[in-house]
GUDREN-194227 format. One record per atom (N, C-alpha, C): x, y, z; residue in three letters. Coordinates in steps of 0.1 Angstrom, whole numbers, plus 5000, padded with zeros to 4 digits. Atoms other than C-alpha are relative to their C-alpha. Last residue first. Layout:
XYZAla/...
//
This chain:
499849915015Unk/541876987281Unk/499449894994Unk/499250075010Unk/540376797312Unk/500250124991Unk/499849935015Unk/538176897343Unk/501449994997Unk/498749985001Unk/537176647372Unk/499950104984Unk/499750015012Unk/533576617382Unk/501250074999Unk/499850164994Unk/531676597421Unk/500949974981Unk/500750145003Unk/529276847420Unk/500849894993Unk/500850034995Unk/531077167432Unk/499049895000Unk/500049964985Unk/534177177422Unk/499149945011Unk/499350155000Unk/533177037384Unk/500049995021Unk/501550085007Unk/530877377383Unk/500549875007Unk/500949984990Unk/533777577395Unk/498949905004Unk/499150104988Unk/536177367368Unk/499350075018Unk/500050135007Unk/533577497341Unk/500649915012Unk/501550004999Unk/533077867351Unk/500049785002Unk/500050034984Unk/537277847353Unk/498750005004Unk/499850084992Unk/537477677320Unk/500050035017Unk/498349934994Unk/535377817303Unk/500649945007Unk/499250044987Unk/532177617285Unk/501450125002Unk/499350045005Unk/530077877254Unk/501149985014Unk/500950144996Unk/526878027271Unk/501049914997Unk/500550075012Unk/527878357255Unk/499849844998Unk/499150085007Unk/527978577282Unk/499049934995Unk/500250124996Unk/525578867285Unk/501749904997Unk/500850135007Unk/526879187271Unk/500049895009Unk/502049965002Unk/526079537294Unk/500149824990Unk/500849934988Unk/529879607289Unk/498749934998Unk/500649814998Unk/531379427258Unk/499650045016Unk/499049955005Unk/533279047262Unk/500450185002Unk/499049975017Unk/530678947277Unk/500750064996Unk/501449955006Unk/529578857317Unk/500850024982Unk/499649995007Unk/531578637342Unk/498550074986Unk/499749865006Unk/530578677377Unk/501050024986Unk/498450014993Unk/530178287390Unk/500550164995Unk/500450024988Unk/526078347385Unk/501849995005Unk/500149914992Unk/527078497352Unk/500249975012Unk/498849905000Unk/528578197342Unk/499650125006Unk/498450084988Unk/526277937353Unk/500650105001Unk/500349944987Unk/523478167336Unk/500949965011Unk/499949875002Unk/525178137302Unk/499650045014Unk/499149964998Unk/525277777308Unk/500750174999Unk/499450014984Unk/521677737316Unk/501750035001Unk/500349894993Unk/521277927282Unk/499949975011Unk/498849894999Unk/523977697262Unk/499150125010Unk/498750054996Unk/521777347279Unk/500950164999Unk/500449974983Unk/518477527266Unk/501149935009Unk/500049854991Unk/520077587233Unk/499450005012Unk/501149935004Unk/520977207229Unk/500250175003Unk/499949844992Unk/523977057244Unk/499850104991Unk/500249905016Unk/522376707237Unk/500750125003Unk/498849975011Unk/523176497263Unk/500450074991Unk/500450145010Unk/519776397274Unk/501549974991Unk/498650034996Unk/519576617305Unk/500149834994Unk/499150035007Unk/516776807292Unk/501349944999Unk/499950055016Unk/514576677308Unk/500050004990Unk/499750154999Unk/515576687342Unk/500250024986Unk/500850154994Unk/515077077337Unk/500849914998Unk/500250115013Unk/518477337336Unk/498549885008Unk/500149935011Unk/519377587363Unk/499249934987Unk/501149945003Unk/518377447392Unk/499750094985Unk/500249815001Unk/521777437400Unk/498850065005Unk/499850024982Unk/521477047407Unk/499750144999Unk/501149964992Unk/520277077369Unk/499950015014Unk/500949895001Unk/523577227358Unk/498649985007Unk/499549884988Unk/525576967376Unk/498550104994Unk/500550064989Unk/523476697354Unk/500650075009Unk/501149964999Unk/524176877325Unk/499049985016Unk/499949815000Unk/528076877329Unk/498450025002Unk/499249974988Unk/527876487333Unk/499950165004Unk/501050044990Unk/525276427304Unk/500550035012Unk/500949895003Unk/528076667282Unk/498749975010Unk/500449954989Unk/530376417292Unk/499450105000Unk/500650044990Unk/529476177266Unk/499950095008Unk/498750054990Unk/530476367237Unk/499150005013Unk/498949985000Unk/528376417206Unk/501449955007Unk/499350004989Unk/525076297216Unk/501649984997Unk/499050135001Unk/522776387189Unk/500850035013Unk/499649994985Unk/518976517198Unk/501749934997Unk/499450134987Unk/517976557161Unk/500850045014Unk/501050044998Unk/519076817136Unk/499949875011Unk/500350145006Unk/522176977144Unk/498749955002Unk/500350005019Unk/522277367145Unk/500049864997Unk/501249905003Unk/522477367186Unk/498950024988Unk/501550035000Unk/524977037187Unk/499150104996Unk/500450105014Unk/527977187168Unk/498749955005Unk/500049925012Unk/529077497188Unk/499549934989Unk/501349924996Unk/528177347224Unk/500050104986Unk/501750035003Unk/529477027212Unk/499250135003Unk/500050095014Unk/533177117204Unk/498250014997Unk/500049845008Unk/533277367238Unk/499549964984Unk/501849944992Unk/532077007256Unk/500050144992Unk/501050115006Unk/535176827236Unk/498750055003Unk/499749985018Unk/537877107244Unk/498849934992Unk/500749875008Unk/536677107280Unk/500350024984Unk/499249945005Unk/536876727285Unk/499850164995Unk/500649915012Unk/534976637316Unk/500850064988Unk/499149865008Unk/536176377337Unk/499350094993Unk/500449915014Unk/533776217362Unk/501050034996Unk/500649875008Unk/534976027393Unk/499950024988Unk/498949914997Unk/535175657391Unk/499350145001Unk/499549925008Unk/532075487390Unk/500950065011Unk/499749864989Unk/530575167404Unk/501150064994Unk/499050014993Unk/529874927372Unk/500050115013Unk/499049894999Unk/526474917360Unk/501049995010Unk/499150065004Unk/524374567365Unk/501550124996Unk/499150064988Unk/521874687386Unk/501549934998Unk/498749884997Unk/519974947362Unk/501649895008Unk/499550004987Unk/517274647348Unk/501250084997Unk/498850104998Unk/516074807315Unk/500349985008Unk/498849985002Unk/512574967313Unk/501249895003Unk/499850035016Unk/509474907308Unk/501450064998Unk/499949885011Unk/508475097339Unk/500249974989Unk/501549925002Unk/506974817360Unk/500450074992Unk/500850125006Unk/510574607352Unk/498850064996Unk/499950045016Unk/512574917361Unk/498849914990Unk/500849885005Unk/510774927397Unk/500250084987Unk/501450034998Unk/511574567400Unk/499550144997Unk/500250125009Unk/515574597392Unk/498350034998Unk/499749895012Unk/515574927413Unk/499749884988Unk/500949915000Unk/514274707443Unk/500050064987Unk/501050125004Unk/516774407438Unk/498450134994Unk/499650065015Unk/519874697437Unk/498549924995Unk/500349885010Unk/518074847467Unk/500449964986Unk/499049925011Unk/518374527485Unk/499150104991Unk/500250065010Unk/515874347514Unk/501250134990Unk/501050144997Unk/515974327551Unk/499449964983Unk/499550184999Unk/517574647558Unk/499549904998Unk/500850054995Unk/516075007545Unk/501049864999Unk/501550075007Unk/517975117557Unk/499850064987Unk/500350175004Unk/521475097573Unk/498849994990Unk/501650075005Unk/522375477575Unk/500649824996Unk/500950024987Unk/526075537587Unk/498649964999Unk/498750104992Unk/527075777559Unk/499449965012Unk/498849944996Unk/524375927536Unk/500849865015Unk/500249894999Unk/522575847505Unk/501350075013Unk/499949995012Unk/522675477499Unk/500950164998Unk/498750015007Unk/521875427529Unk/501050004992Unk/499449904985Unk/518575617533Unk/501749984996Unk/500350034986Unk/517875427498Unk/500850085008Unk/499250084991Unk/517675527463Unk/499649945016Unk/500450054988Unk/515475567434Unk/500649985008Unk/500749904992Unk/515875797402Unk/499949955018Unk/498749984992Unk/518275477390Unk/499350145009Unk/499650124985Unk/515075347386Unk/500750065003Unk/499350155004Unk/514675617354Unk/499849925011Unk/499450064995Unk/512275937354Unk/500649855000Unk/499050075012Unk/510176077332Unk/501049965005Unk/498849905000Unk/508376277365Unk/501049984984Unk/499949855003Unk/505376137363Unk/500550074994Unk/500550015010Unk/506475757360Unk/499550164992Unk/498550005011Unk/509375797383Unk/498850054990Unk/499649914994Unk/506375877414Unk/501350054983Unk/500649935004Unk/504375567400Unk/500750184997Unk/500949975011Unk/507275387402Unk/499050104993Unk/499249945006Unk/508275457434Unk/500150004986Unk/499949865004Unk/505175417443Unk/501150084998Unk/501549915005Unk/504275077427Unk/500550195003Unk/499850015022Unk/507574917436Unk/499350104999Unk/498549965003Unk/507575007476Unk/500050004985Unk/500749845001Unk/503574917471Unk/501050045001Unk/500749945011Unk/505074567461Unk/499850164999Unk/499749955008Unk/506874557487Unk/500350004984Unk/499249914997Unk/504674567512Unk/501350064987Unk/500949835001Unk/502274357498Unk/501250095001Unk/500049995013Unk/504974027497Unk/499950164994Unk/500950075005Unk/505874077534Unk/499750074984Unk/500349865015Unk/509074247542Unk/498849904997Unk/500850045013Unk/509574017576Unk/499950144990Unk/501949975000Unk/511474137608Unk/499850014989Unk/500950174996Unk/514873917611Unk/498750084996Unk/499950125008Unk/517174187595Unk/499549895000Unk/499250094989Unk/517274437628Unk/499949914984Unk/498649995003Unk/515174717606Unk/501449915003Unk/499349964993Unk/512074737628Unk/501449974993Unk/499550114998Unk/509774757599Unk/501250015010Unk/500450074990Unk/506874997586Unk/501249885005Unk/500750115001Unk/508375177557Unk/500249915014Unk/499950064985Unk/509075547556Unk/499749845004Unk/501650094993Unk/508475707523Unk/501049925009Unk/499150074991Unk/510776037510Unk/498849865004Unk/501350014995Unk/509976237479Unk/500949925008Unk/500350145000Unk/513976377478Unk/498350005002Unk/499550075011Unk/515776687468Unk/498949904996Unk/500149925012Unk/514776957494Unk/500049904988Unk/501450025002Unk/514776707521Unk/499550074995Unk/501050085009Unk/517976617506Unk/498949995002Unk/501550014998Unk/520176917518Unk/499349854991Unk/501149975008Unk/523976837509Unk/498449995004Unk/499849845003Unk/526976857530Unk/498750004994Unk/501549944997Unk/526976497547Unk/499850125001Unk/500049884997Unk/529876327526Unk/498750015007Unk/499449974989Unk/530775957521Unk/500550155006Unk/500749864999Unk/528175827499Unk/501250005014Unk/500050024980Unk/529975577481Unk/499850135004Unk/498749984995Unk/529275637442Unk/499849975017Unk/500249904990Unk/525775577426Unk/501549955010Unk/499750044993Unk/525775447391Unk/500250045011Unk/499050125001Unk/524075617367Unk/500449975010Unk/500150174994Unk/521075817369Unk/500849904989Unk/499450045013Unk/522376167359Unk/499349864998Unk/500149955012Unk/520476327385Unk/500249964989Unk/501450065001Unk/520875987409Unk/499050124989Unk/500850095008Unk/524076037402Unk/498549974997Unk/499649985015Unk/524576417411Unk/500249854992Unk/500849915007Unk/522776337442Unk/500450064989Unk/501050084999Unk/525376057455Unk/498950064991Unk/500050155013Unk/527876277444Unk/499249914998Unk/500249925009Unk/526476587470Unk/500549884983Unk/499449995007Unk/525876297500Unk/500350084984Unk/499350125004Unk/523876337525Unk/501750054989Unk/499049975010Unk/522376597548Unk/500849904996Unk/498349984995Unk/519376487559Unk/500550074995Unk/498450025008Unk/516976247543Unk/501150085007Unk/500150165003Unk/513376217562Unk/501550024994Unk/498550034994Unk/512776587577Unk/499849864997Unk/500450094990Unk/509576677554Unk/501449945008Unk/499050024995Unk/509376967527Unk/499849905013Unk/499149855001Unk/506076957510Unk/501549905010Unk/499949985018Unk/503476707514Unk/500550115000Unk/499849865003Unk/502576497548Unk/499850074986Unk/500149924986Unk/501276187566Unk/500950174995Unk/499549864999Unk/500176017536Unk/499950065008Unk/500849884991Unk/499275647548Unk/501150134998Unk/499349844998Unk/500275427521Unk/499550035010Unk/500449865000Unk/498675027524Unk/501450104996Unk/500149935016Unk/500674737516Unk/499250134999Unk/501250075007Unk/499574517547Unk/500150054986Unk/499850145002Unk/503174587564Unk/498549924989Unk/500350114988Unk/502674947562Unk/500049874998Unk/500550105009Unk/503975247538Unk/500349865012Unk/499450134995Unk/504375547553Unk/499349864993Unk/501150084999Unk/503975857535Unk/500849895007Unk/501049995006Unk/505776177531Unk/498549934999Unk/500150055017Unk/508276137550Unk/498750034998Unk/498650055003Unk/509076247587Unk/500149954987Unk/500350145008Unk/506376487588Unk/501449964999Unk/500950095012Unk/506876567615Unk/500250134989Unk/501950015003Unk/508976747640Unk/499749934990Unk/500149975016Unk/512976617650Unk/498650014999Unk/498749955011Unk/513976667685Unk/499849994986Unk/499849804992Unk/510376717703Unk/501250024988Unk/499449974984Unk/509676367680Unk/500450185001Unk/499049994995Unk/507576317647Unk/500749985015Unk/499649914989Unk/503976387643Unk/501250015003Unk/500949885008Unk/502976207607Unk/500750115013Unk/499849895014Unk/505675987610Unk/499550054997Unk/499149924996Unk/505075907647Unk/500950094989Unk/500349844992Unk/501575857642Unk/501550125003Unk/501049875008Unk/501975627613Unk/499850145008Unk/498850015012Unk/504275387628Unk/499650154999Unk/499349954991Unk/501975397666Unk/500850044990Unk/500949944991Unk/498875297645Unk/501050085002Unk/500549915013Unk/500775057618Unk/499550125011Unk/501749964996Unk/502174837649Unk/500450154990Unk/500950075003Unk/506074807650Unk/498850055005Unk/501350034991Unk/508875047648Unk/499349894997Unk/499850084986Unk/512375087632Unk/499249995012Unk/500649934996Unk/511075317602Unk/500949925016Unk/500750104990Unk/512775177576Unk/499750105013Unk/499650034987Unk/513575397547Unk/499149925004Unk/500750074991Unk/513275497507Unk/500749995014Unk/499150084992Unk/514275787489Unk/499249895007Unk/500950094991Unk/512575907456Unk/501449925011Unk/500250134997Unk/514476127433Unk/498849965012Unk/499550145008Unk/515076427419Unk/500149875002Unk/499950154996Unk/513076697432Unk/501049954990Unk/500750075007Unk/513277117427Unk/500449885005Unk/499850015017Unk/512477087452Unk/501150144995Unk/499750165005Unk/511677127487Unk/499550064984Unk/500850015014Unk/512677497501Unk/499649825003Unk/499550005011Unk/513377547538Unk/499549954987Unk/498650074997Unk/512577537573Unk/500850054987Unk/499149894995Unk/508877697566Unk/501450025004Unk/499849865008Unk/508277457543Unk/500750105003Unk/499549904994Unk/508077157567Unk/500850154996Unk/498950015006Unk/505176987558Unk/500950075011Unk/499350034986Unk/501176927569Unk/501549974991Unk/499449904997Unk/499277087538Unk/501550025016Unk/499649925011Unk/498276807520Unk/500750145005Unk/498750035001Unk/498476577553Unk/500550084987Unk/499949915009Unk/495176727565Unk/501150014992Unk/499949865000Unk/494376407582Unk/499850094991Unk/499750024988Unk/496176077573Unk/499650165001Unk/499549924999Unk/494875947536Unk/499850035014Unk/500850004987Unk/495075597533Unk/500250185004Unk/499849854998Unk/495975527497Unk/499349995010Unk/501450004991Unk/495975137480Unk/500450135010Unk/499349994985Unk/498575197453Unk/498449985009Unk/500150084997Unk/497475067417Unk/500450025017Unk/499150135002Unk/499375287397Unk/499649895008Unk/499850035016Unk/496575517390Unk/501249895002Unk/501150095003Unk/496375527426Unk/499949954989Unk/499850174993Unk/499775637432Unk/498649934997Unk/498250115008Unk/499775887403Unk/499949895008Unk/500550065015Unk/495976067412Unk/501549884997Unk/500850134993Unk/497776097451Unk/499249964987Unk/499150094992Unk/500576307437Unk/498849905003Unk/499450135010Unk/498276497408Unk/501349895010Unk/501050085009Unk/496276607439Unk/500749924991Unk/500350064991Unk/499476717460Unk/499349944994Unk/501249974994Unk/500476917432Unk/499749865011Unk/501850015004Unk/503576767417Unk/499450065012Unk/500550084989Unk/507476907433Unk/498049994986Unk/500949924983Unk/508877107405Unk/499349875003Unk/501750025002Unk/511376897379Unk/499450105014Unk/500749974988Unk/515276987378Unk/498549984997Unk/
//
C-alpha cells in the first residue's frame, strides 16, 4: 500500500517529468474526502472524457454534474498536451470495479476480465480524464499522448511502481469502453520504455491464483533468517499482494520475500479474522492457517492448496 503524495510533491513529479501543468483554481484542496477515504493508492487509471473544447472539458471535470460532483479526476489532460489539475484527494472517476482487477494491478501481473463492480477505486486509483469524444474517429494527437506517458510515468516513478501499475476505465470495470482510440497494452509498453523498464504486454492472461499453504508456511519459517530478499515460492507475491489490498503490508514490500514485515502483516490478518495465540493475552504467530489463509484467498481473488 503507498499513501497518496502531497499535492506539492504531485505537481514537483509531473513537471520533473516534463509535463506542461495548468493549474485550475484551488484544485489542491477541491476533492471528495468527505465521501470516503482515497488511498492507500495503487495505480493510475486512465479515461476519455466524451467532450470537445478544453474550456467546457476542464470545467466539467473540475465541477462535475447535479448527479455525480467534481472533481471527476484529478487532472485533465487536453488535446495540446497540457494537464489541467482540477482536484486532489478522493475524486468520482473509477467506481466500483473489479476486486481481481485490483489485486493485479497490486501484484502487477496480468490483469484478468473485470467482471465484478464490488470494489471502491476512487480510493485506489490517481485518475486523469482525457479530452476526446471516445467514438474511435476523434484524433489522439501526438502531444496528448505523450503527456498520458509522462504522467503516468511520472506518478509510477514516485511510487516504485511498474506499467502494469497503469490501467484503463475498461480495463477496470464492466461496460467501460475508454479510453478508445488507442490501446492500454500500447500505452503500458511506452510508459515501461520511459521507466527503463521491460515492456509488460506480452504476459499471458491469468488463471486464478493458487496458493500452496504447505509451501507459504515453508517460506514464512525459512525466508526471515535468510540473507538477501530470496523468493522461495512464487505464491508468496500472490498472498502479499492480498495483504497490501488490506492495507496491511506497503507496495514495497511485495517482493516475495516473506520477510518479518510480510509475518507482522500476517499476524494482523489473523487477529483481524479473530484468531489470537495459543496462550490468553498471546498474539498470533504470523505463521499462514488455513482458515486465516482461505479468508484472505475469499476475498481477493486466490484459490488455496495443501
Amino acid at each position: 500500500m503507498s499513501d497518496p503524495m502531497s499535492a506539492a510533491r504531485f505537481l514537483k513529479a509531473l513537471r520533473d517529468e516534463g509535463v506542461e501543468v495548468v493549474e485550475v483554481g484551488n484544485w489542491r484542496r477541491r476533492n471528495r474526502n468527505r465521501k470516503g477515504p482515497w488511498g492507500g493508492v495503487h495505480g493510475v487509471m486512465i479515461h476519455h472524457t466524451v467532450t470537445k473544447g478544453t474550456r467546457d472539458t476542464v470545467r466539467i471535470v473540475r465541477d462535475g454534474y447535479r448527479t455525480l460532483p467534481g472533481p471527476l479526476a484529478h487532472g485533465v489532460i487536453t488535446k495540446d498536451g497540457r494537464v489541467h489539475l482540477t482536484g486532489y484527494g478522493r475524486a468520482n472517476h473509477a467506481g466500483l470495479g473489479d476486486p481481481d482487477v485490483l489485486s493485479a494491478v497490486i501484484a502487477e501481473r496480468a490483469l484478468p476480465a473485470d467482471n465484478e463492480r464490488t470494489t471502491d477505486g476512487n480510493r485506489a486509483f490517481y485518475g486523469f480524464e482525457c479530452e476526446n469524444l471516445g467514438d474511435g474517429n476523434d484524433p489522439w494527437p501526438k502531444a496528448q499522448l505523450d503527456a498520458i506517458e509522462r504522467v503516468s510515468a511520472a506518478i509510477c516513478r514516485v511510487h516504485h511502481w511498474g506499467a502494469r501499475s497503469v490501467i484503463g476505465h475498461l480495463e477496470w470495470k464492466p461496460g467501460k469502453i475508454d479510453p478508445k482510440g488507442f490501446t492500454m497494452p500500447d500505452m503500458r509498453d511506452r510508459i515501461a520504455s520511459r521507466l527503463g523498464q521491460s515492456k509488460p504486454r506480452a504476459l499471458p492472461s491469468p488463471s486464478r491464483p493458487k496458493v500452496s499453504l504447505s509451501r507459504l508456511i515453508a517460506a514464512a519459517r525459512s525466508n526471515p533468517p535468510a540473507k538477501g530478499q530470496p523468493v522461495t515460492y512464487s505464491g508468496v507475491k500472490t498472498y502479499e499482494a492480498a495483504l497490501v489490498d488490506e492495507g496491511l503490508l506497503a507496495k514495497t514490500y511485495l517482493d516475495g520475500h516473506f520477510g518479518t514485515t510480510t509475518l507482522t502483516a500476517t499476524t494482523q490478518w489473523q487477529e483481524r479474522c479473530g484468531f489470537r495465540g495459543r496462550k490468553p493475552g498471546q498474539p498470533a504467530d504470523g505463521i499462514p492457517g488455513w482458515d486465516s489463509l482461505t479468508s484472505l484467498g475469499d476475498k481477493h481473488g486466490f484459490d488455496v492448496i495443501d
